[in-house]
Structure formats: C-alpha cells, structure tokens
Backbone as CSV, one residue per row, in Angstrom:
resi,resn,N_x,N_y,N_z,CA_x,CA_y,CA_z,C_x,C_y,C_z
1,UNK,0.838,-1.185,0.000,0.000,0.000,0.000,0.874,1.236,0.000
2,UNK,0.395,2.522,-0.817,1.394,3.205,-0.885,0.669,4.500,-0.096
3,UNK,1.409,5.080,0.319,1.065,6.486,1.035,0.242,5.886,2.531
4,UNK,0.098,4.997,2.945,-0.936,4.559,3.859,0.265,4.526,5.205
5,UNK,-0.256,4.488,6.509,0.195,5.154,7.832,-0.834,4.361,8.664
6,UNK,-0.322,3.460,9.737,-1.114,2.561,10.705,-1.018,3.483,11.963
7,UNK,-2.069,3.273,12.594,-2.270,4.284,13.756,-3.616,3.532,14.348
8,UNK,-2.870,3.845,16.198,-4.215,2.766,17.097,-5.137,3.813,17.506
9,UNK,-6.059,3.570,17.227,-7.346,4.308,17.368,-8.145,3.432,18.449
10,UNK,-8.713,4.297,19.464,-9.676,2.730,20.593,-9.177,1.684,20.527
11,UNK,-7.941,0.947,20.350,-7.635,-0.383,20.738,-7.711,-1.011,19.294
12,UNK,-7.610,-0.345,18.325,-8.020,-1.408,16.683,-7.134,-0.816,15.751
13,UNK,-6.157,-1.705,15.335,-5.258,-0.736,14.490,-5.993,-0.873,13.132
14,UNK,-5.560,0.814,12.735,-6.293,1.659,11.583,-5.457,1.891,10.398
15,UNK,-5.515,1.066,9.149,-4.452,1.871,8.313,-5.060,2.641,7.232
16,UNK,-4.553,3.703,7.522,-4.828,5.591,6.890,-4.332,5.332,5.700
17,UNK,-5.076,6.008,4.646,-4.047,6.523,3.375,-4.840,7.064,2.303
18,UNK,-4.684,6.722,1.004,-5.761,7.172,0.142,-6.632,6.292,-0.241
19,UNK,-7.713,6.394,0.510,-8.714,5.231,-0.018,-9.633,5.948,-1.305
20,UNK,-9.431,6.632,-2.329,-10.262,7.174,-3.116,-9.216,6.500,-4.526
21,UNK,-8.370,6.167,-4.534,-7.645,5.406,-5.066,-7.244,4.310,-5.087
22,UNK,-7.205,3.285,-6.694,-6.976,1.842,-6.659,-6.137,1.726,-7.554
23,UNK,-4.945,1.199,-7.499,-3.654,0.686,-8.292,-4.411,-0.256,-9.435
24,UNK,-3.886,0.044,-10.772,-3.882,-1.344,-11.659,-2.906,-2.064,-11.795
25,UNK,-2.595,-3.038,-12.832,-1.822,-3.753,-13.346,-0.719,-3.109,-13.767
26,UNK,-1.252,-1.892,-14.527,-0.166,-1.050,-14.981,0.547,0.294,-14.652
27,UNK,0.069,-0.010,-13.130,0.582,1.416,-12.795,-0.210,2.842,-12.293
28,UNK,-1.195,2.738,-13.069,-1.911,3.679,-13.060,-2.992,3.409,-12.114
29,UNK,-3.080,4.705,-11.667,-4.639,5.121,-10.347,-5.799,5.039,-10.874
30,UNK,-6.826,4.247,-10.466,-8.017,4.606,-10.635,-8.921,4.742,-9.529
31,UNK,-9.750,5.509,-9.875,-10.578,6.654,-8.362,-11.189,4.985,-8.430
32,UNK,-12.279,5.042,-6.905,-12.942,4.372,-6.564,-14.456,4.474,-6.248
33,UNK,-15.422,3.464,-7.023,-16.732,4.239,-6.746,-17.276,4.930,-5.387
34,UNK,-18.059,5.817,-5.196,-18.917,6.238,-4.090,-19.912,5.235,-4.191
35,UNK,-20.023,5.015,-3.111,-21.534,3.966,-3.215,-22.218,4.817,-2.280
36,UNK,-23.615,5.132,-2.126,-24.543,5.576,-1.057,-25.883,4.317,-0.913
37,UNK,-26.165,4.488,0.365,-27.466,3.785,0.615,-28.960,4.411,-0.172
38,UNK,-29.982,4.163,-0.072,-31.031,4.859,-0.790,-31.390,5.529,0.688
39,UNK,-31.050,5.766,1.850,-31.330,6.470,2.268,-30.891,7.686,2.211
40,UNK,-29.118,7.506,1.784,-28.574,8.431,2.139,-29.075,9.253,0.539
41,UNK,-29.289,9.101,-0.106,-29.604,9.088,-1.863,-30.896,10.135,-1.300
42,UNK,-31.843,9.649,-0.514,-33.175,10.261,-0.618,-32.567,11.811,0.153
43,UNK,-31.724,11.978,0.941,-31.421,13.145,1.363,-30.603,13.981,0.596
44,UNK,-29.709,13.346,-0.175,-28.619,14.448,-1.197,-30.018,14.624,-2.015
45,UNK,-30.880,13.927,-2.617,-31.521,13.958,-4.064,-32.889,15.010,-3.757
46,UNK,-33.854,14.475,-2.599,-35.108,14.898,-2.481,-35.944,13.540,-2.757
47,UNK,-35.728,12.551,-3.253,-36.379,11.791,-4.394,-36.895,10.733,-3.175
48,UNK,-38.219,10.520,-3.403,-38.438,9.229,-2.441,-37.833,7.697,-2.473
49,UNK,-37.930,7.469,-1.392,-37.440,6.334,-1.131,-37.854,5.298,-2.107
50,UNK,-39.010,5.128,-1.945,-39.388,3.926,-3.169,-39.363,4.461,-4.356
51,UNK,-39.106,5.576,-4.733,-38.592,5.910,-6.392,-37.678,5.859,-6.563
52,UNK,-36.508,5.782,-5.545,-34.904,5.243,-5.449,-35.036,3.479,-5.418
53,UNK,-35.974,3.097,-5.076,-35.811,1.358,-4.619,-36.667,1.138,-6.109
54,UNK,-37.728,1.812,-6.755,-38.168,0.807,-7.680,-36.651,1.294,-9.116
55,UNK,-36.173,2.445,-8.960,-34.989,1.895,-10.177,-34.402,1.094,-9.777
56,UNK,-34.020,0.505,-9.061,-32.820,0.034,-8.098,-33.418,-1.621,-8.616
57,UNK,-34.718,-1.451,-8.370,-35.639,-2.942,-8.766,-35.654,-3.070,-10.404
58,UNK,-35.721,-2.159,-11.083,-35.852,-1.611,-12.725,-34.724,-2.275,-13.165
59,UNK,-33.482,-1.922,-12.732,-32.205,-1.773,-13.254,-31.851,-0.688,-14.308
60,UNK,-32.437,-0.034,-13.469,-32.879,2.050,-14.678,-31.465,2.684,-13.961
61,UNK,-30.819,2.543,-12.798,-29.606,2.688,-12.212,-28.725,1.798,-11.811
62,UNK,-27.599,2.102,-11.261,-26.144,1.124,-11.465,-26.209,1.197,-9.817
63,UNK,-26.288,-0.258,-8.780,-26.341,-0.177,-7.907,-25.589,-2.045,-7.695
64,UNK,-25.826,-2.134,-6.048,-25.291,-3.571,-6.099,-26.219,-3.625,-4.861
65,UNK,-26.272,-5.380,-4.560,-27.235,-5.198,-2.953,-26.491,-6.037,-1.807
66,UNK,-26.073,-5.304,-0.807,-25.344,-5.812,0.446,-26.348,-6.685,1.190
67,UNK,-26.402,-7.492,1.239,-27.436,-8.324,1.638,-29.162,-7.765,1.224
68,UNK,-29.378,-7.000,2.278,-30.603,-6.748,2.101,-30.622,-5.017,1.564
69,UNK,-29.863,-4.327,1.735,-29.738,-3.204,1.657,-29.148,-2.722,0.022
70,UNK,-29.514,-1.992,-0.494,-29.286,-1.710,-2.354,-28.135,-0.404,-1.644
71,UNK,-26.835,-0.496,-2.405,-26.125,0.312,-2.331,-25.865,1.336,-4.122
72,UNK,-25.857,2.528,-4.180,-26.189,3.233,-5.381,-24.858,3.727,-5.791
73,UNK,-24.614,3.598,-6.909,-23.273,4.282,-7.314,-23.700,5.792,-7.852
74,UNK,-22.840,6.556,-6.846,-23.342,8.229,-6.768,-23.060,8.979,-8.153
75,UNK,-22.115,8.623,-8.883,-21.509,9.019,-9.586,-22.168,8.859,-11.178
76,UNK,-22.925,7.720,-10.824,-23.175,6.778,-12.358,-25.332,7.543,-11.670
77,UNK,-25.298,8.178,-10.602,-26.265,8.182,-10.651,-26.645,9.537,-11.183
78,UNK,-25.953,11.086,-10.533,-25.562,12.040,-11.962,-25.539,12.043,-12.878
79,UNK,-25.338,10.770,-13.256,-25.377,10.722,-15.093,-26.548,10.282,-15.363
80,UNK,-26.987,9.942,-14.304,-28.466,9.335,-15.061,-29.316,10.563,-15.309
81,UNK,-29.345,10.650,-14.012,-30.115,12.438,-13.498,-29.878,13.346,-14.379
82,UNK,-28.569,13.439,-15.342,-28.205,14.382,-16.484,-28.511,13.797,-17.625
83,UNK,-29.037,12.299,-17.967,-29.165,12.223,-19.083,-27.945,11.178,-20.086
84,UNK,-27.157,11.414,-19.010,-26.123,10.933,-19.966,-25.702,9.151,-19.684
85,UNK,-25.474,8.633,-20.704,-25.295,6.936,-20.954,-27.091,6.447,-20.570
C-alpha cells in the first residue's frame, strides 16, 4: 500500500491513506466508486425512497445489494439524473 500510515485508534489498528484510489496492473490510479445507501440518496436527491428502490428494482440505475440493503453508485447516478449513458 502506498502512502498509507497505521495508527491505534480505541484499541483497533487503523491503516490511513488514500482510499479514493486503486492501483492497476499497470501502474496507473483509478478513483474508486462512491456507493450511497437509498437512504442516504433520498437526502442528497429529495427523491423518495421507493422511487430510489423501484430503479434500483428496474435496473434504470447502477447499484449492487449488500445483503438486504441496495447500495447506489453516486456518480453513475448524476449521469443518469443528467441524461447521460
């Protein structure tokens, strides 16, 4: 891991660094998705909850599901909201 720094926080060691970044094969950085919950979605957006859960059910947005919970990719969801792809 590069740039990253371990440090004990409450009794659990923590290692710090750039988590918005992921190494490839070749070297190069690539950012890492934002994922939000549809809760957290209904507060940045305005948009109700079940109009966040039925795309989510649609596959009208780019999401994944943590067990029971639909996690939203924030980024891919702007683009929807704009139109774009």
């Amino acid at each position: 891991m590069r740039n990253a720094t371990t440090a004990v926080k409450n009794n659990f060691r923590v290692i710090e660094g750039d988590n918005n970044k992921q190494s490839t094969d070749n070297g190069e950085l690539q950012k890492l998705p934002v994922m939000k919950s549809i809760k957290e979605m209904v507060e940045l957006t305005g948009l109700s909850y079940m109009h966040l859960r039925n795309l989510c059910l649609e596959n009208k947005i780019v999401h994944i599901r943590a067990g029971k919970k639909y996690l939203i990719n924030y980024d891919r969801f702007c683009d929807y909201l704009n139109g774009i792809g």
